[in-house]
N, C-alpha and C positions, 0 to 999 in steps of 0.2 A: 541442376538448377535451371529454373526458366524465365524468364520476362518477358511479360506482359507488355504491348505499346500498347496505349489508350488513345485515340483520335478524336477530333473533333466530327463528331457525326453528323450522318446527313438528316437534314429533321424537316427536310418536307421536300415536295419537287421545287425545285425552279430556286431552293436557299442555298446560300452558298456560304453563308457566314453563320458562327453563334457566337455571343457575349456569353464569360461563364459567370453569371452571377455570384455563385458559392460554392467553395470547396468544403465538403463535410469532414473532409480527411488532412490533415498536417503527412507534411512527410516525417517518414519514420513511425506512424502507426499502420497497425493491421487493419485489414477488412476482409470481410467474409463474398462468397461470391451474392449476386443480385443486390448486396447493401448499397445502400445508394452512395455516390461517389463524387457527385458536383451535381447542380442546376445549370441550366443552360435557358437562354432567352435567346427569343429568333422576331421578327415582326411578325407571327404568325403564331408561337406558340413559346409555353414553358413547360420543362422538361425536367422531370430528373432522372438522372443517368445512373442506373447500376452501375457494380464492378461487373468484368466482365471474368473475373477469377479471382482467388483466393491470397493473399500474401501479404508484404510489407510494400506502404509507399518510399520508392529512393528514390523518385524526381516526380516533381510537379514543373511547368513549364512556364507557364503563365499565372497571373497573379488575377482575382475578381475584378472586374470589371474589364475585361481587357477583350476583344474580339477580335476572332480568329476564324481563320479560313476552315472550310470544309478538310478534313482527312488528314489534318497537321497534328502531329504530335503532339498531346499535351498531360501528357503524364505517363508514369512507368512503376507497374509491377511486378514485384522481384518475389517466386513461391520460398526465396531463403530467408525467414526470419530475424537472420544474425549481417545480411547482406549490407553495405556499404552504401548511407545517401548520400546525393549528389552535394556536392559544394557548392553548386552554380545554381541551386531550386529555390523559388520564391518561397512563401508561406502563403499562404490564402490571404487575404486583406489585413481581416482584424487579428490574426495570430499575434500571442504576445514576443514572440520573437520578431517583430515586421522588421525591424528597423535594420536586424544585424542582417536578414533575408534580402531586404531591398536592395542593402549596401553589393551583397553578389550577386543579384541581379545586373544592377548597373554595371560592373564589371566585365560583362558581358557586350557591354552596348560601347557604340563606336565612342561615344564622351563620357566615359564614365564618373566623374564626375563635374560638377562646375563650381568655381572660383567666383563666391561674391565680392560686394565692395570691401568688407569687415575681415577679408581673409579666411572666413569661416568655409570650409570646403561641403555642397549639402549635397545628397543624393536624392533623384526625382527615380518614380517606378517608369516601367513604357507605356503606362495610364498615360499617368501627368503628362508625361511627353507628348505621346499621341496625340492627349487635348491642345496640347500647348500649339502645335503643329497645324491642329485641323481648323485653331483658331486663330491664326497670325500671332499667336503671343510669343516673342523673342525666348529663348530659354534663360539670358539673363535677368530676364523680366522677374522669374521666378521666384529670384530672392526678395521681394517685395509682399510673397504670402506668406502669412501664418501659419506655417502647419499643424494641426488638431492632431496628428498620430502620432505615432511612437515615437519618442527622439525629438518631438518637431516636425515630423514627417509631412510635407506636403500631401494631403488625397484627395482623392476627386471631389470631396462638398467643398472644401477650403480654395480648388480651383475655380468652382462654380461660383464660388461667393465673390471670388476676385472679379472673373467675367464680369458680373454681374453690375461690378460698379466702375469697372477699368475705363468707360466709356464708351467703348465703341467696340464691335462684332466680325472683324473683315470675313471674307469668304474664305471658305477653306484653301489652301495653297496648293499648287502642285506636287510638294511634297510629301500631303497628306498620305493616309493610307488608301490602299484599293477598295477598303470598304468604308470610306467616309464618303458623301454624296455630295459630286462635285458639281458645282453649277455656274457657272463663266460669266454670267449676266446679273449677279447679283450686287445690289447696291450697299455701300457701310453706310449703314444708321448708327445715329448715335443717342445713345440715351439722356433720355429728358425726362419731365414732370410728364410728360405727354407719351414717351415712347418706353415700353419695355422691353428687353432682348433679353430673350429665353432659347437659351441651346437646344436643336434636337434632342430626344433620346435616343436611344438605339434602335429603339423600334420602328419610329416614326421617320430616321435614315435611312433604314433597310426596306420600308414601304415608300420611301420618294426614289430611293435608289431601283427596285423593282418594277416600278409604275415607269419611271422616265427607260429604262431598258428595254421595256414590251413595247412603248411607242418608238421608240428605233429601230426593232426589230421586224414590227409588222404593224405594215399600212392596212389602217382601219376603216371599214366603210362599215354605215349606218345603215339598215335598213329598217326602216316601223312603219306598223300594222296598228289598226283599230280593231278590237276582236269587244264583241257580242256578249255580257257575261252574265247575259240576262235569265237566260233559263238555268246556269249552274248555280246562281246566286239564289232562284227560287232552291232548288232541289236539296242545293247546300243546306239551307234555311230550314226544310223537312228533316235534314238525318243529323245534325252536327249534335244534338242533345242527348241523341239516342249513340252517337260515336264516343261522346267524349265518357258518357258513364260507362260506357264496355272498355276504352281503352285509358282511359284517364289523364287524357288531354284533348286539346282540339284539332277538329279536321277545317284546316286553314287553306286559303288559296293555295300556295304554293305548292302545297301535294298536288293539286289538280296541273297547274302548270309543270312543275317534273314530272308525272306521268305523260302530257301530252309532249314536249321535249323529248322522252326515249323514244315516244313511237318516230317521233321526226327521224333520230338520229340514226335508228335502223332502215331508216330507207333515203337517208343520206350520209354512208358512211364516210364521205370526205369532208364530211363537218364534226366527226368523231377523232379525225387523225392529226398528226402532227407534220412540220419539216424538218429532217435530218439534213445540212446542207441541201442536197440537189435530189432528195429520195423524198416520198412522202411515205408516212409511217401509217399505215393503218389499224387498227385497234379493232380486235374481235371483242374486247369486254366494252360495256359501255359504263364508265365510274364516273357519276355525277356530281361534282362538287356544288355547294348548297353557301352562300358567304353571312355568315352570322356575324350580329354586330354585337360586343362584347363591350360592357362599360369600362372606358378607361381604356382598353387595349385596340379598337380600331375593329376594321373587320377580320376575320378570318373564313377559310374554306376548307371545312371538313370534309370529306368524301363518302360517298356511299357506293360502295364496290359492288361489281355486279345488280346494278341496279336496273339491268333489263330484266332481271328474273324475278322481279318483285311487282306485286298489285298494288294498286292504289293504296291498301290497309299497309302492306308492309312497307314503302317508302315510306307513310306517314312516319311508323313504330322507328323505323331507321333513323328519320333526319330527327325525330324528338329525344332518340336516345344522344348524338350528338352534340343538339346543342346543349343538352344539359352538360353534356360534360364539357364545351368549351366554355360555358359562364362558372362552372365547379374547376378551371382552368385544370382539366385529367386528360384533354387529348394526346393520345401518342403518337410519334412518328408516323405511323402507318395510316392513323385517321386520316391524316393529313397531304398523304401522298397517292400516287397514281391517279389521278383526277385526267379527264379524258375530255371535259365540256362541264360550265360551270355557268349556276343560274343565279340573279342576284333579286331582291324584291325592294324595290326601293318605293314601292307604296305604302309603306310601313311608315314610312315619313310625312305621306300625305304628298309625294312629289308623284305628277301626273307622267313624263316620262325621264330619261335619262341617257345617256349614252356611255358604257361604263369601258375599263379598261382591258382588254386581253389577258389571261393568266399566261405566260408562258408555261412551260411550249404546246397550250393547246391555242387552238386557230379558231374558235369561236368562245362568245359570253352571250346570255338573253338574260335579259332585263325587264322587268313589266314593273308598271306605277299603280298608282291608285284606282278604285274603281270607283267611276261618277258616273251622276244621271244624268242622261242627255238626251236633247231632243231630236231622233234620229228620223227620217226620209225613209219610210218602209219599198221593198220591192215596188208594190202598189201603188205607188207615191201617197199613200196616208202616214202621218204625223204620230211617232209613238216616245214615249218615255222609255227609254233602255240603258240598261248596267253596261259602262262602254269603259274599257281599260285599253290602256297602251302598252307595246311590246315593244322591243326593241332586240334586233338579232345582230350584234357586232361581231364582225368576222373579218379574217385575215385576208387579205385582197389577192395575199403572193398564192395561195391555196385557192380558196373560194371565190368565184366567178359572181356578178351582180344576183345572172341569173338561178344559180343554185343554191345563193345565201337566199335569195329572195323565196322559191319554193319552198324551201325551210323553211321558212319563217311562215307561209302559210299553208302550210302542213300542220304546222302547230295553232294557228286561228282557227283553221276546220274542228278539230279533234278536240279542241274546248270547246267551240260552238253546240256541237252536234255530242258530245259524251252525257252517257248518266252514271254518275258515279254508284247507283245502285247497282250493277251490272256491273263494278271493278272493285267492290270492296270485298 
Protein backbone atom coordinates (compact mmCIF):
# COMPACT_ATOMS: atom_id res chain seq x y z
CA UNK A 1 0.00 0.00 0.00
CA UNK A 2 1.13 3.56 -0.74
CA UNK A 3 0.14 7.24 -0.06
CA UNK A 4 0.24 9.85 -1.90
CA UNK A 5 0.95 13.49 0.10
CA UNK A 6 -0.50 16.27 -2.04
CA UNK A 7 0.94 19.87 -1.36
CA UNK A 8 0.22 23.22 -1.95
CA UNK A 9 2.14 23.96 -4.99
CA UNK A 10 4.24 26.27 -6.28
CA UNK A 11 2.27 28.43 -8.97
CA UNK A 12 4.58 31.06 -10.06
CA UNK A 13 7.95 32.69 -9.00
CA UNK A 14 7.99 35.04 -6.13
CA UNK A 15 4.13 33.12 -4.72
CA UNK A 16 4.21 31.72 -1.77
CA UNK A 17 0.61 31.23 -1.05
CA UNK A 18 -2.66 29.61 -2.70
CA UNK A 19 -6.44 29.91 -1.65
CA UNK A 20 -8.13 26.52 -2.80
CA UNK A 21 -11.10 27.60 -4.07
CA UNK A 22 -12.64 23.89 -4.92
CA UNK A 23 -12.35 20.44 -4.06
CA UNK A 24 -13.72 18.25 -6.88
CA UNK A 25 -13.25 15.25 -4.64
CA UNK A 26 -15.04 14.54 -1.08
CA UNK A 27 -13.00 12.20 0.99
CA UNK A 28 -13.61 8.75 0.53
CA UNK A 29 -14.00 8.75 -3.36
CA UNK A 30 -11.68 7.58 -6.05
CA UNK A 31 -9.91 9.46 -8.65
CA UNK A 32 -8.07 8.48 -11.64
CA UNK A 33 -4.51 9.97 -12.21
CA UNK A 34 -4.32 13.66 -14.12
CA UNK A 35 -8.26 14.04 -13.08
CA UNK A 36 -8.53 17.12 -11.68
CA UNK A 37 -8.35 17.35 -7.83
CA UNK A 38 -9.00 21.04 -6.62
CA UNK A 39 -8.68 24.68 -8.11
CA UNK A 40 -6.34 26.96 -6.66
CA UNK A 41 -6.23 30.86 -6.91
CA UNK A 42 -3.09 32.85 -6.44
CA UNK A 43 -3.01 36.96 -7.33
CA UNK A 44 -1.53 35.91 -10.49
CA UNK A 45 -3.37 33.02 -11.77
CA UNK A 46 -6.14 30.05 -11.40
CA UNK A 47 -5.25 26.61 -11.60
CA UNK A 48 -6.53 23.37 -11.70
CA UNK A 49 -4.66 20.85 -10.09
CA UNK A 50 -4.54 17.11 -11.31
CA UNK A 51 -4.18 14.02 -9.03
CA UNK A 52 -0.81 13.33 -9.14
CA UNK A 53 -1.91 9.35 -8.89
CA UNK A 54 -4.48 7.08 -8.82
CA UNK A 55 -6.60 5.88 -5.49
CA UNK A 56 -8.97 6.74 -2.67
CA UNK A 57 -9.26 10.27 -0.85
CA UNK A 58 -8.61 9.55 3.31
CA UNK A 59 -7.69 13.13 4.15
CA UNK A 60 -8.32 16.49 2.84
CA UNK A 61 -6.80 19.17 5.17
CA UNK A 62 -8.21 22.15 4.49
CA UNK A 63 -11.68 23.23 3.66
CA UNK A 64 -12.41 26.04 0.36
CA UNK A 65 -11.65 29.12 0.82
CA UNK A 66 -9.03 28.75 3.09
CA UNK A 67 -5.10 29.76 2.22
CA UNK A 68 -2.18 28.05 2.59
CA UNK A 69 1.43 28.22 2.37
CA UNK A 70 3.56 26.93 -0.48
CA UNK A 71 4.57 22.95 0.04
CA UNK A 72 2.06 22.25 3.24
CA UNK A 73 0.09 19.30 3.06
CA UNK A 74 -3.13 19.52 1.98
CA UNK A 75 -4.56 16.19 1.19
CA UNK A 76 -3.73 12.46 0.96
CA UNK A 77 -3.86 9.58 -1.39
CA UNK A 78 -4.16 6.10 -0.29
CA UNK A 79 -3.57 3.37 -4.00
CA UNK A 80 -5.92 0.93 -1.15
CA UNK A 81 -9.48 1.27 -2.21
CA UNK A 82 -10.78 -0.28 1.08
CA UNK A 83 -8.24 2.08 3.22
CA UNK A 84 -9.42 3.98 6.24
CA UNK A 85 -10.53 8.08 6.08
CA UNK A 86 -9.29 10.37 8.28
CA UNK A 87 -11.59 11.38 11.29
CA UNK A 88 -10.16 14.89 11.54
CA UNK A 89 -10.73 15.89 7.39
CA UNK A 90 -12.89 18.73 6.43
CA UNK A 91 -15.31 18.28 3.46
CA UNK A 92 -15.01 20.84 0.66
CA UNK A 93 -17.44 23.74 1.52
CA UNK A 94 -20.70 22.90 0.12
CA UNK A 95 -20.38 18.94 0.85
CA UNK A 96 -23.71 17.85 2.21
CA UNK A 97 -21.90 16.46 5.28
CA UNK A 98 -20.38 20.21 6.08
CA UNK A 99 -21.65 20.41 9.39
CA UNK A 100 -20.79 16.94 10.93
CA UNK A 101 -17.06 17.75 8.92
CA UNK A 102 -16.60 21.26 10.44
CA UNK A 103 -17.53 19.90 13.82
CA UNK A 104 -13.82 17.65 13.45
CA UNK A 105 -12.36 20.10 12.03
CA UNK A 106 -12.68 22.42 15.03
CA UNK A 107 -11.68 19.63 17.20
CA UNK A 108 -8.57 20.04 15.99
CA UNK A 109 -8.17 23.88 16.75
CA UNK A 110 -7.01 25.26 20.09
CA UNK A 111 -10.96 26.51 20.90
CA UNK A 112 -12.82 23.99 19.68
CA UNK A 113 -15.78 25.17 20.24
CA UNK A 114 -17.51 28.45 21.67
CA UNK A 115 -20.16 29.01 24.18
CA UNK A 116 -22.80 31.65 23.16
CA UNK A 117 -25.17 33.74 25.33
CA UNK A 118 -28.28 30.96 24.65
CA UNK A 119 -25.94 28.03 25.86
CA UNK A 120 -26.18 26.81 22.31
CA UNK A 121 -22.55 25.43 21.72
CA UNK A 122 -21.70 26.47 17.54
CA UNK A 123 -18.63 25.54 15.67
CA UNK A 124 -16.90 28.15 13.27
CA UNK A 125 -14.46 26.42 10.14
CA UNK A 126 -10.54 28.18 10.11
CA UNK A 127 -12.18 30.39 7.26
CA UNK A 128 -14.53 32.16 9.74
CA UNK A 129 -11.97 32.26 12.13
CA UNK A 130 -9.24 33.48 9.99
CA UNK A 131 -11.67 36.39 8.86
CA UNK A 132 -12.83 36.85 12.08
CA UNK A 133 -9.07 37.51 13.25
CA UNK A 134 -7.84 39.29 10.09
CA UNK A 135 -10.74 41.62 10.88
CA UNK A 136 -10.82 42.44 14.63
CA UNK A 137 -14.04 40.71 15.06
CA UNK A 138 -14.03 39.20 18.74
CA UNK A 139 -14.92 35.19 18.19
CA UNK A 140 -17.75 35.82 20.60
CA UNK A 141 -19.03 38.29 18.22
CA UNK A 142 -19.85 35.39 16.06
CA UNK A 143 -22.90 34.34 17.67
CA UNK A 144 -24.74 37.41 16.42
CA UNK A 145 -24.47 35.79 12.51
CA UNK A 146 -26.87 33.91 10.72
CA UNK A 147 -25.52 31.13 9.30
CA UNK A 148 -26.84 30.19 5.61
CA UNK A 149 -24.90 26.47 5.86
CA UNK A 150 -25.46 23.32 6.92
CA UNK A 151 -26.82 23.09 10.61
CA UNK A 152 -26.72 26.96 10.76
CA UNK A 153 -23.19 26.94 9.80
CA UNK A 154 -21.49 30.24 9.75
CA UNK A 155 -19.58 30.79 6.04
CA UNK A 156 -17.78 33.04 4.55
CA UNK A 157 -20.91 35.32 2.66
CA UNK A 158 -22.82 35.22 6.00
CA UNK A 159 -19.40 36.61 7.45
CA UNK A 160 -19.10 39.18 4.71
CA UNK A 161 -22.57 40.33 5.14
CA UNK A 162 -22.09 40.81 8.85
CA UNK A 163 -18.80 42.92 8.14
CA UNK A 164 -20.57 44.56 5.97
CA UNK A 165 -23.03 46.35 8.27
CA UNK A 166 -21.14 45.69 11.81
CA UNK A 167 -19.88 49.24 11.40
CA UNK A 168 -16.54 49.54 11.39
CA UNK A 169 -13.29 47.70 9.57
CA UNK A 170 -10.16 47.73 12.01
CA UNK A 171 -6.84 46.81 10.57
CA UNK A 172 -5.93 43.37 10.54
CA UNK A 173 -4.24 42.34 14.00
CA UNK A 174 -1.09 40.92 15.00
CA UNK A 175 -2.51 37.81 15.29
CA UNK A 176 -3.59 37.68 11.81
CA UNK A 177 -2.07 35.03 9.59
CA UNK A 178 1.40 35.25 7.63
CA UNK A 179 -0.55 35.68 4.46
CA UNK A 180 -3.13 38.38 5.51
CA UNK A 181 -1.41 42.06 4.47
CA UNK A 182 -0.45 43.71 7.31
CA UNK A 183 -0.30 47.37 7.34
CA UNK A 184 0.29 49.51 10.77
CA UNK A 185 -0.92 52.89 9.46
CA UNK A 186 -4.17 52.10 8.63
CA UNK A 187 -7.03 54.19 9.86
CA UNK A 188 -11.02 52.49 11.22
CA UNK A 189 -13.45 53.95 9.07
CA UNK A 190 -16.60 53.60 9.65
CA UNK A 191 -19.58 53.10 7.58
CA UNK A 192 -21.94 55.61 6.55
CA UNK A 193 -24.37 56.80 3.83
CA UNK A 194 -21.21 58.25 2.43
CA UNK A 195 -18.56 55.29 3.21
CA UNK A 196 -18.51 51.77 1.92
CA UNK A 197 -15.91 49.04 3.38
CA UNK A 198 -15.28 46.26 1.22
CA UNK A 199 -12.82 43.51 2.34
CA UNK A 200 -9.80 42.57 0.19
CA UNK A 201 -10.06 39.52 -1.85
CA UNK A 202 -7.43 37.12 -1.87
CA UNK A 203 -6.16 38.29 -4.79
CA UNK A 204 -5.99 41.79 -4.32
CA UNK A 205 -3.91 40.77 -0.60
CA UNK A 206 -1.54 38.76 -2.22
CA UNK A 207 -0.76 41.71 -4.87
CA UNK A 208 -0.59 44.51 -1.81
CA UNK A 209 1.28 41.92 -0.02
CA UNK A 210 3.86 41.42 -3.09
CA UNK A 211 4.13 44.87 -4.17
CA UNK A 212 4.75 46.20 -0.40
CA UNK A 213 7.74 43.18 -0.11
CA UNK A 214 9.61 44.14 -3.45
CA UNK A 215 9.65 47.75 -2.16
CA UNK A 216 11.47 46.59 1.01
CA UNK A 217 13.38 44.45 -0.51
CA UNK A 218 14.92 46.62 -3.24
CA UNK A 219 15.70 50.21 -3.47
CA UNK A 220 14.27 51.52 -6.62
CA UNK A 221 15.63 54.23 -8.93
CA UNK A 222 14.01 55.77 -11.83
CA UNK A 223 15.64 56.23 -14.92
CA UNK A 224 13.62 57.77 -18.26
CA UNK A 225 14.35 58.45 -21.62
CA UNK A 226 12.47 60.08 -24.55
CA UNK A 227 12.99 57.84 -27.51
CA UNK A 228 12.02 58.98 -31.31
CA UNK A 229 9.26 56.60 -32.58
CA UNK A 230 8.79 58.36 -35.44
CA UNK A 231 10.24 56.45 -38.28
CA UNK A 232 8.88 52.82 -36.55
CA UNK A 233 5.49 54.31 -36.51
CA UNK A 234 5.91 55.17 -40.20
CA UNK A 235 7.32 51.52 -41.12
CA UNK A 236 4.80 50.05 -38.68
CA UNK A 237 2.04 51.86 -40.62
CA UNK A 238 3.51 50.19 -44.12
CA UNK A 239 3.56 46.26 -42.71
CA UNK A 240 0.81 45.90 -39.87
CA UNK A 241 -1.95 44.87 -42.56
CA UNK A 242 0.12 42.81 -44.51
CA UNK A 243 1.27 41.19 -40.66
CA UNK A 244 -1.83 40.73 -39.23
CA UNK A 245 -3.57 38.80 -42.48
CA UNK A 246 -0.48 36.32 -42.47
CA UNK A 247 -0.52 35.98 -38.87
CA UNK A 248 -4.04 36.75 -37.53
CA UNK A 249 -3.38 39.39 -35.20
CA UNK A 250 -1.65 42.61 -34.78
CA UNK A 251 1.96 43.71 -34.76
CA UNK A 252 1.68 46.12 -31.91
CA UNK A 253 4.28 48.34 -30.16
CA UNK A 254 5.31 46.18 -27.57
CA UNK A 255 7.00 43.48 -29.99
CA UNK A 256 9.17 46.19 -31.04
CA UNK A 257 9.92 47.22 -27.54
CA UNK A 258 10.77 43.43 -26.21
CA UNK A 259 12.68 42.87 -29.09
CA UNK A 260 14.74 46.02 -28.41
CA UNK A 261 14.84 45.11 -24.43
CA UNK A 262 16.77 41.55 -25.38
CA UNK A 263 19.27 43.05 -27.31
CA UNK A 264 19.78 45.41 -24.32
CA UNK A 265 19.94 42.71 -21.95
CA UNK A 266 22.51 40.57 -23.81
CA UNK A 267 24.90 43.09 -23.58
CA UNK A 268 23.95 43.83 -19.98
CA UNK A 269 23.77 40.82 -18.31
CA UNK A 270 23.58 42.17 -14.77
CA UNK A 271 20.36 43.72 -15.63
CA UNK A 272 19.35 39.97 -16.55
CA UNK A 273 20.33 38.50 -12.99
CA UNK A 274 19.09 38.30 -9.62
CA UNK A 275 20.46 38.60 -5.52
CA UNK A 276 20.97 35.40 -3.62
CA UNK A 277 21.87 37.06 -0.14
CA UNK A 278 25.48 38.35 -0.98
CA UNK A 279 25.85 36.30 -4.52
CA UNK A 280 24.52 37.66 -7.75
CA UNK A 281 22.84 35.15 -9.83
CA UNK A 282 23.38 35.35 -13.39
CA UNK A 283 21.01 33.92 -16.00
CA UNK A 284 22.32 32.42 -19.33
CA UNK A 285 18.47 32.38 -20.60
CA UNK A 286 16.88 35.47 -21.12
CA UNK A 287 12.77 34.96 -20.12
CA UNK A 288 10.78 37.87 -20.63
CA UNK A 289 7.94 38.49 -18.70
CA UNK A 290 5.24 40.73 -20.70
CA UNK A 291 2.23 41.98 -17.69
CA UNK A 292 -1.17 41.63 -19.22
CA UNK A 293 -4.24 43.29 -17.75
CA UNK A 294 -7.07 40.88 -17.32
CA UNK A 295 -10.65 42.24 -16.64
CA UNK A 296 -11.56 41.73 -13.06
CA UNK A 297 -8.32 39.99 -12.03
CA UNK A 298 -5.61 42.75 -12.09
CA UNK A 299 -2.47 42.23 -13.96
CA UNK A 300 -0.55 39.31 -14.44
CA UNK A 301 3.06 38.30 -16.14
CA UNK A 302 3.15 35.52 -18.26
CA UNK A 303 6.60 34.60 -19.43
CA UNK A 304 8.22 33.84 -22.73
CA UNK A 305 11.18 31.45 -22.33
CA UNK A 306 14.02 31.72 -24.20
CA UNK A 307 13.03 34.73 -25.80
CA UNK A 308 16.61 35.67 -27.10
CA UNK A 309 16.17 32.97 -29.69
CA UNK A 310 13.23 34.43 -31.20
CA UNK A 311 12.75 37.35 -34.12
CA UNK A 312 10.59 40.01 -33.88
CA UNK A 313 7.69 37.53 -35.74
CA UNK A 314 8.06 34.95 -33.15
CA UNK A 315 7.93 37.01 -29.83
CA UNK A 316 4.90 38.62 -31.61
CA UNK A 317 3.34 34.72 -32.07
CA UNK A 318 4.60 34.02 -28.40
CA UNK A 319 3.22 36.91 -26.37
CA UNK A 320 -0.22 36.72 -28.56
CA UNK A 321 -0.50 33.03 -27.67
CA UNK A 322 -0.29 34.02 -23.94
CA UNK A 323 -2.36 36.51 -23.59
CA UNK A 324 -5.11 34.70 -25.08
CA UNK A 325 -4.83 32.26 -22.57
CA UNK A 326 -4.47 34.63 -19.57
CA UNK A 327 -8.04 36.26 -20.57
CA UNK A 328 -9.33 32.31 -21.38
CA UNK A 329 -7.85 32.18 -17.67
CA UNK A 330 -5.52 28.51 -18.96
CA UNK A 331 -2.10 29.71 -17.91
CA UNK A 332 0.04 27.14 -16.22
CA UNK A 333 2.37 27.23 -13.71
CA UNK A 334 5.15 27.25 -15.83
CA UNK A 335 3.86 30.28 -18.15
CA UNK A 336 4.12 32.03 -15.29
CA UNK A 337 7.47 31.31 -13.88
CA UNK A 338 11.13 31.68 -14.57
CA UNK A 339 10.85 35.26 -15.65
CA UNK A 340 14.45 36.81 -15.67
CA UNK A 341 13.16 41.00 -16.70
CA UNK A 342 9.77 41.98 -17.28
CA UNK A 343 8.17 44.80 -19.60
CA UNK A 344 5.01 46.62 -18.70
CA UNK A 345 3.10 49.03 -21.41
CA UNK A 346 1.02 51.34 -19.72
CA UNK A 347 0.42 53.41 -22.96
CA UNK A 348 -2.54 51.31 -23.36
CA UNK A 349 -4.05 53.64 -20.87
CA UNK A 350 -3.10 56.63 -22.70
CA UNK A 351 -0.73 57.22 -19.48
CA UNK A 352 2.44 59.25 -20.87
CA UNK A 353 4.92 57.73 -18.36
CA UNK A 354 4.93 55.55 -15.11
CA UNK A 355 7.25 54.35 -12.64
CA UNK A 356 6.23 50.76 -12.01
CA UNK A 357 7.08 48.17 -9.31
CA UNK A 358 10.03 45.49 -9.23
CA UNK A 359 8.93 41.73 -9.70
CA UNK A 360 11.02 39.91 -7.36
CA UNK A 361 13.67 38.44 -7.55
CA UNK A 362 14.42 40.08 -10.69
CA UNK A 363 16.24 43.50 -10.28
CA UNK A 364 14.98 45.33 -13.11
CA UNK A 365 11.08 46.48 -14.97
CA UNK A 366 10.73 48.79 -18.29
CA UNK A 367 8.00 50.59 -18.70
CA UNK A 368 6.88 52.90 -21.84
CA UNK A 369 3.67 55.24 -22.14
CA UNK A 370 1.97 56.50 -24.77
CA UNK A 371 2.98 57.64 -27.94
CA UNK A 372 2.49 61.54 -28.72
CA UNK A 373 3.07 64.28 -31.26
CA UNK A 374 5.51 66.51 -30.32
CA UNK A 375 7.24 69.45 -31.27
CA UNK A 376 10.71 68.32 -31.23
CA UNK A 377 14.31 70.76 -31.72
CA UNK A 378 15.95 68.81 -34.57
CA UNK A 379 20.06 68.14 -34.54
CA UNK A 380 19.87 71.32 -36.89
CA UNK A 381 17.99 73.29 -34.68
CA UNK A 382 14.83 73.16 -37.26
CA UNK A 383 11.44 72.67 -35.71
CA UNK A 384 9.75 69.13 -36.46
CA UNK A 385 6.61 67.08 -35.60
CA UNK A 386 7.74 63.75 -34.11
CA UNK A 387 6.17 60.27 -32.50
CA UNK A 388 7.91 60.90 -28.98
CA UNK A 389 7.10 58.01 -26.24
CA UNK A 390 8.53 57.69 -22.72
CA UNK A 391 10.45 54.89 -21.24
CA UNK A 392 11.16 54.14 -18.01
CA UNK A 393 13.88 51.59 -16.86
CA UNK A 394 13.27 50.75 -12.94
CA UNK A 395 15.99 48.82 -11.42
CA UNK A 396 17.44 47.70 -8.25
CA UNK A 397 19.85 50.09 -6.78
CA UNK A 398 21.56 47.13 -4.45
CA UNK A 399 22.59 45.52 -8.18
CA UNK A 400 22.43 48.07 -10.88
CA UNK A 401 24.70 51.25 -10.68
CA UNK A 402 22.91 54.82 -12.08
CA UNK A 403 25.35 54.32 -14.70
CA UNK A 404 24.70 50.82 -16.08
CA UNK A 405 20.67 51.12 -15.47
CA UNK A 406 21.17 54.32 -17.34
CA UNK A 407 23.17 52.59 -20.70
CA UNK A 408 20.44 50.22 -20.69
CA UNK A 409 18.05 52.08 -20.94
CA UNK A 410 19.76 53.80 -23.92
CA UNK A 411 20.71 50.88 -25.42
CA UNK A 412 17.23 50.31 -25.79
CA UNK A 413 16.35 54.25 -27.31
CA UNK A 414 19.07 53.43 -29.98
CA UNK A 415 17.69 50.06 -31.24
CA UNK A 416 14.15 51.38 -31.55
CA UNK A 417 15.29 54.52 -33.18
CA UNK A 418 17.54 53.14 -35.65
CA UNK A 419 15.65 49.27 -36.26
CA UNK A 420 13.44 48.35 -39.36
CA UNK A 421 11.33 45.74 -38.43
CA UNK A 422 11.46 44.54 -42.09
CA UNK A 423 14.79 43.18 -41.69
CA UNK A 424 13.54 41.28 -38.17
CA UNK A 425 10.36 39.65 -39.26
Amino acid sequence: MARVEVVMPQMGESITTGTITKWNKNVGDTIEIDEILLEISTDKVESEIPSPTEGKIVELLYPEGETIDVGKLICVIDDDLNAEVSASTPAPAAAPKEEASAAKVETKSAAPATQVASGERRFYTPLVKRLASENGVDINELANISGSGAGGRVNKDDFMKFLSTRGSAPAASASSSSSSVQLSTVPAFTSSEKVEIVPMDNMRKAIAKNMQASKLTSPHVNSIVDIDMTNLVTIRNTIKDSFKKEEGFSLTYSHFVMYALIQALKEFPTVNASIDGTNIVYKKDINIGCAVAVPGNGLIVPVIKGADNLNLTGLARSLNELVIKARNKKLTMDDLSGGTYTFTNNGSFGVIAATPVILQPQVGIFCVGTIKKSVEVMKDNSMAIRDIMYATHTYDHRLIDGEVGSKFLMHVKNTLETMDPKDLL
